[in-house]
N, C-alpha and C positions, 0 to 999 in steps of 0.2 A: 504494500500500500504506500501511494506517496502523497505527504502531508507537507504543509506550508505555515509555522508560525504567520509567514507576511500574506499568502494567500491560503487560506484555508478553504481548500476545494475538495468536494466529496472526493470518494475514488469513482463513484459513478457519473460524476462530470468530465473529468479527463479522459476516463479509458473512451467515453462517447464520442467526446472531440478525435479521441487517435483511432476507435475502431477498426476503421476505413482503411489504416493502417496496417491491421494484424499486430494487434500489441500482445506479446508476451513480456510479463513480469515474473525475473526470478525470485524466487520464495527469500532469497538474502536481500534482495531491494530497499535501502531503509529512508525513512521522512529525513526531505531536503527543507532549506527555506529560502534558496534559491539556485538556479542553474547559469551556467555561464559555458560557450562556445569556443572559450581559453584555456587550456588543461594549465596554466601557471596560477589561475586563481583558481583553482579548486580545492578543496578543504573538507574534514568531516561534515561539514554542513551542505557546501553546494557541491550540486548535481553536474555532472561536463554531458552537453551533446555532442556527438560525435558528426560532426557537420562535412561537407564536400566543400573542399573548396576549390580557389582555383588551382593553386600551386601541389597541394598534396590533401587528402584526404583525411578527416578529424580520427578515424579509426586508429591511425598511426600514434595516437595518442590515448589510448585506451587504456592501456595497464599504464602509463603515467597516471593518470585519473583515479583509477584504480588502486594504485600504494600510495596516493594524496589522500587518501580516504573514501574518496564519490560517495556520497550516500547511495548513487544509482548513477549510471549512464545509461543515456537513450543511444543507443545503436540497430544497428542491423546483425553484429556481431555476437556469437554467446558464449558467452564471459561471466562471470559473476555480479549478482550487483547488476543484473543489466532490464532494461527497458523495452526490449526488440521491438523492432519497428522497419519496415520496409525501404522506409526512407525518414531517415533523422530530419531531416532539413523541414518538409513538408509535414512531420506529425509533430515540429517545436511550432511552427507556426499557426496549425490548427490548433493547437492548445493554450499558447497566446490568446489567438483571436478565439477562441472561445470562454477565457478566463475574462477577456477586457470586453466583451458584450455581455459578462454575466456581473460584474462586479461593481457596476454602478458608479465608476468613478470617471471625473471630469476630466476630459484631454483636450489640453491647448495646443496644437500642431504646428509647429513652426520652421519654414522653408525660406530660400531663396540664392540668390546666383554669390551673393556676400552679405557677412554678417549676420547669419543666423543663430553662428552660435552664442556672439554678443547679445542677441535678440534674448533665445530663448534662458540666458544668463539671468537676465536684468527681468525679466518676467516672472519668472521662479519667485527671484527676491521680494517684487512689488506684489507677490501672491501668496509668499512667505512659503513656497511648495517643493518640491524635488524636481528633477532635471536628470533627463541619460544625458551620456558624454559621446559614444556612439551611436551615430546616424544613421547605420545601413539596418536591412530587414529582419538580420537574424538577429544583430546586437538589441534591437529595438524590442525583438519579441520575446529576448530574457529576458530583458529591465519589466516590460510588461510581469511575466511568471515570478520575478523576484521579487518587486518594488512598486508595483502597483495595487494598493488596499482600496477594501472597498469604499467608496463615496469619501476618497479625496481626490485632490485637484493634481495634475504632473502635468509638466511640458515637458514635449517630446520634441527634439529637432528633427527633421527628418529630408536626409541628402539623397539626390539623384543624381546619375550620369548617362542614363537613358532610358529612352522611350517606351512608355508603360511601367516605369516602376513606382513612379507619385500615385497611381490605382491601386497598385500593390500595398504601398505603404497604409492608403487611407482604408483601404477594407481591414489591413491586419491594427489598425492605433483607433481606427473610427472618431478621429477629433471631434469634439463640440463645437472651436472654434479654428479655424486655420486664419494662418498670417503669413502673408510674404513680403518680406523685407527689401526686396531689389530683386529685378531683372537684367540680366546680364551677359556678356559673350564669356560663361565658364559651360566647359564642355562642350564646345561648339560643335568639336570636331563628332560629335555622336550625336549631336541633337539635328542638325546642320543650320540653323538660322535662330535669330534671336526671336520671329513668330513661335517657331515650337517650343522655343527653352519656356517662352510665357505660357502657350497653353499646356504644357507637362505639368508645371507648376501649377496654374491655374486650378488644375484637376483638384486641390487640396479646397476649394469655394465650393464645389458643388455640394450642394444640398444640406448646407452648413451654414453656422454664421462666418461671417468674415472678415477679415481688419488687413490692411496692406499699408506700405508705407505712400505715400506721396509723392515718389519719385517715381512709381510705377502705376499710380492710380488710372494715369488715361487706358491701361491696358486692361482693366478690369471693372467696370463704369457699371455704376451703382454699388459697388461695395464701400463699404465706410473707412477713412482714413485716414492716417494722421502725420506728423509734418509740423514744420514752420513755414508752410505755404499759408495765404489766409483760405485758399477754397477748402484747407483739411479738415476732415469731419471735428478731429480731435487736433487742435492746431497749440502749438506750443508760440510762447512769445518772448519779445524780451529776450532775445538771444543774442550772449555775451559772451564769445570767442576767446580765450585768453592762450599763454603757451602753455601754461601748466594745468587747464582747468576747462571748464563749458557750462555755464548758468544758461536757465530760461527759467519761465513762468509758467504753469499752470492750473487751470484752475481757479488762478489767485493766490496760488503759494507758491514759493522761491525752491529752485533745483537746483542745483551744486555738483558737478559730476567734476572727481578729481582725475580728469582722464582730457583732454584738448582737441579730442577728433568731433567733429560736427553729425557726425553718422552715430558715435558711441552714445552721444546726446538724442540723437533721434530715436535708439534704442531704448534708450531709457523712458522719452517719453511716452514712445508705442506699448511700454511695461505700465506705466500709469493711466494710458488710457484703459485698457485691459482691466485694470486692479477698479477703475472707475466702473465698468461694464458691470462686474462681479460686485458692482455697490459695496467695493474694502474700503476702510478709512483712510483716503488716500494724505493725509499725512503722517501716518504709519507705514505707509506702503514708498512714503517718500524719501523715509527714514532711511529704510532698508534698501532702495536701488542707490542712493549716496554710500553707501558702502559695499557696493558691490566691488569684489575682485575681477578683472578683465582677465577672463583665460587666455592660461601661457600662451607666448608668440602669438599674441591676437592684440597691436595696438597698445603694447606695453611701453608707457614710461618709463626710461631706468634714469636717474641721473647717478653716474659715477662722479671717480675722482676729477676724470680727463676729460669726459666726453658724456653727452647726453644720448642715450639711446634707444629709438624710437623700436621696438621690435614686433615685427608685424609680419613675422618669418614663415609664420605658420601655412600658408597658399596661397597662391595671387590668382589673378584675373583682370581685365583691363580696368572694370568697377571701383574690384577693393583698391590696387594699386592705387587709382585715381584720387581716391579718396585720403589714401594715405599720404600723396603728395601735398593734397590739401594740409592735413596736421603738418607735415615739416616745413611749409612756405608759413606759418605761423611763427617757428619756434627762432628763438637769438643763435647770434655767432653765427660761424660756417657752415653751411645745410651741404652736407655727403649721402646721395641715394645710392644705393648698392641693390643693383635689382637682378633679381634670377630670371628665369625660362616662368613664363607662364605657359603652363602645359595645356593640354588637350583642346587646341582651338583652332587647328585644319590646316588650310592652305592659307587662311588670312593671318596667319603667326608672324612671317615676317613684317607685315603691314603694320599690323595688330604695337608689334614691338616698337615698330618705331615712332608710332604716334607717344608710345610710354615712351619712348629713349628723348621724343620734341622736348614732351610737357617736363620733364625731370631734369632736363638741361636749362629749361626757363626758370627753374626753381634755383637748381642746388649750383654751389660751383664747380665740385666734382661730382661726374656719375660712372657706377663701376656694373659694367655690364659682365653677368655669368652664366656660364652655360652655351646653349646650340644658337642663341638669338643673340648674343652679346653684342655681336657686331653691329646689328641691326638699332640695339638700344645706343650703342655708346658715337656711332656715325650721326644718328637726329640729334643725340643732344650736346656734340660737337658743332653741328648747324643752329641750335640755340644759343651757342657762347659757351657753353661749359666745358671745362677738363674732362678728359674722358680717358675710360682706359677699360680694358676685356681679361675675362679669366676664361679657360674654357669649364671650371668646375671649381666649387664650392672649396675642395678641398686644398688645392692651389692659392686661392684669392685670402682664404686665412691664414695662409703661411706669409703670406705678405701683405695682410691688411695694415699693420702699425707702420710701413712705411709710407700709407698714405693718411694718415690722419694727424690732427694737432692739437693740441689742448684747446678748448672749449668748442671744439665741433659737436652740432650737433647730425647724429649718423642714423638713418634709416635704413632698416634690412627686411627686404622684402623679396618674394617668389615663391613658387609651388614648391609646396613638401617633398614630392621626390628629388629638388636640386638640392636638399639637403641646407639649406641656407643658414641654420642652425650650425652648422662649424662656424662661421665667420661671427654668429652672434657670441656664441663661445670666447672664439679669439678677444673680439673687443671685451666681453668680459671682465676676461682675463690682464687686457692691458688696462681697466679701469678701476683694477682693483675693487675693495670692498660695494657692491651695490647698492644704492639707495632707492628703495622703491617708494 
């Protein structure tokens, strides 16, 4: 029988969800209180599915799972301790969504091309709720089985990179409310134009309520939205740009976000309108997005000893980039962009790049272009006036980062995840001595 301090589900609701399946449970199977698709967090408590992936198969992890403890593993395999099921992948899923259509609890869904995960951040807080940290469909449908009780509230991010998976997500999370933060050219290359990255996304409105930000509102007409536009449904005012900081108004009461990006402000306020919706005492709810943490490499002020460092390392796209350019043409001293490969965006990559390589040469005095586009970034923003200079990889450009910087620079590091940009964040770290966040 398998039992859940966090969901307490009959055994005749699961095995109904996985029937379909062919579930066999071995008689040593013991109550989990939650499951995870990681065998490195597995523990006497939680459960490992044994999932497909794309590189190697979760079975290959099975007796790991197994002397971590498993209370149970859902496989195909028989093992002790085990679940059997025809397909792991498809009987976690139906069990999710069967768990989150039975349990009564409130899901806020939150998507878009940048910025989601600052969204669904700052949301949590002004709702005072929990948050997954993993956006794809199997991460999202543990957090579901482990972390989802009945009739409370959770935001859930939830990331695409093609066509038909935002249906997928919304059948298996079924939100109450969907939000999209921005529309944008990430993953062009799979979606192929920026109509479909909107209507993929889009698919999170239907037959739902819905809240968008303002800078994509014309794409989604009649949904309600918010903004320091005046047309936004939920319009913030009184917006007070500073280097270290971002006030506006709401409501009638003063907001403070110690963070300088004009987007992390607009997140904050899309979390307040939200916490208005749910009629929260929205200066309770104001309290707690002014102290929200900005997840790692998402938009991070550091000031060091030497250098001020903007880290935004975490993935680009021409959006967030953009936006990040915006925070550093605020900030004092010398402005240094270090920008990686933004990945997955077709044949327009080189274009794409060089419009970032114009705007960042207009901005900073040096811009350090890394990875397969460098060229492309560090050529436009040589045509804007700036110094310029090329890595072909991350790990190069941090070997030699300190002989391009100088005390009170301030340094921006930005690009997709896979360029690994996080050595270079590293480096400067390193030469900035102790951090000051």
């Amino acid at each position: 029988m398998i039992e859940s301090n966090l969901n307490p589900l009959e055994p005749r609701d699961w095995i109904s969800a996985l029937e379909a399946f062919g579930v066999v449970v071995q008689i040593d199977a013991r109550a989990a209180t939650a499951i995870t698709w990681d065998s490195r967090k597995v523990n006497e408590f939680t459960a490992f599915a044994a999932l497909s992936g794309e590189a190697e198969h979760g079975n290959n992890y099975v007796q790991a799972a197994l002397e971590a403890g498993a209370p149970f593993v859902l496989t195909d395999l028989d093992v002790p301790r085990a679940v059997r099921v025809s397909n792991a992948t498809a009987a976690l899923r139906a069990w999710a969504q069967a768990w989150r259509l039975e349990c009564g609890a409130t899901i806020i869904g939150v998507t878009g091309s940048a910025g989601k995960t600052t969204m669904r951040s700052y949301v949590a807080a002004a709702l005072g709720c929990q948050s997954n940290v993993y956006n794809t469909l199997n991460a999202i449908a543990c957090y579901l089985l482990s972390s989802v009780t009945p009739n409370a509230r959770h935001v859930l991010e939830l990331g695409i990179d093609r066509v038909g998976e935002m249906d997928e997500l919304v059948n298996l999370t079924a939100p109450d409310l969907g939000v999209i933060t921005s529309v944008g050219a990430a993953h062009l290359e799979f979606f192929g134009s920026l109509e479909q990255i909107a209507f993929e996304k889009g698919r999170i409105l239907v037959g739902r309520k819905g809240l968008v930000s303002s800078s994509c509102a014309h794409l989604y007409l009649g949904i309600p939205s918010y903004g320091f536009e005046a047309e936004a449904t939920f319009q913030g005012t009184d917006l007070k740009l500073k280097a270290s900081s971002v006030g506006f108004a709401f409501q009638g009461l003063n907001v403070v976000i110690p963070n300088p990006s004009e987007k992390v402000a607009e997140a904050a306020l899309g979390a307040l309108a939200i916490a208005k919706d749910f009629k929260l005492e929205l200066s309770d709810a104001i309290t707690r997005v002014q102290n929200v943490e900005v997840p790692g490499a998402r938009m991070r002020i550091e000031q060091g000893l030497q250098f001020k460092l903007i880290d935004d390392s975490y993935n680009a796209n021409p959006l967030s980039v953009n936006a990040s350019l915006d925070t550093l043409k605020r900030q004092p001293g010398r402005k240094v962009a270090i920008l990686g490969d933004m990945r997955e965006l077709g044949e327009t990559s080189p274009e794409l790049h060089a419009q970032i390589g114009a705007r960042a040469g207009s901005i900073a005095k040096l811009v350090i272009g890394v990875g397969l586009y460098a060229d492309d970034i560090a050529d436009a923003a040589r045509g804007s006036g700036a110094l310029s200079k090329t890595y072909p990889n991350a790990g190069v450009a941090a070997l030699e980062i300190e002989t391009h910087l100088k005390p009170g620079d301030t340094v921006l590091v930005k690009g997709s995840l896979s360029v690994k940009m996080k050595l270079i964040v590293d480096a400067i770290r390193t030469l900035n001595g102790e951090v000051q966040e």
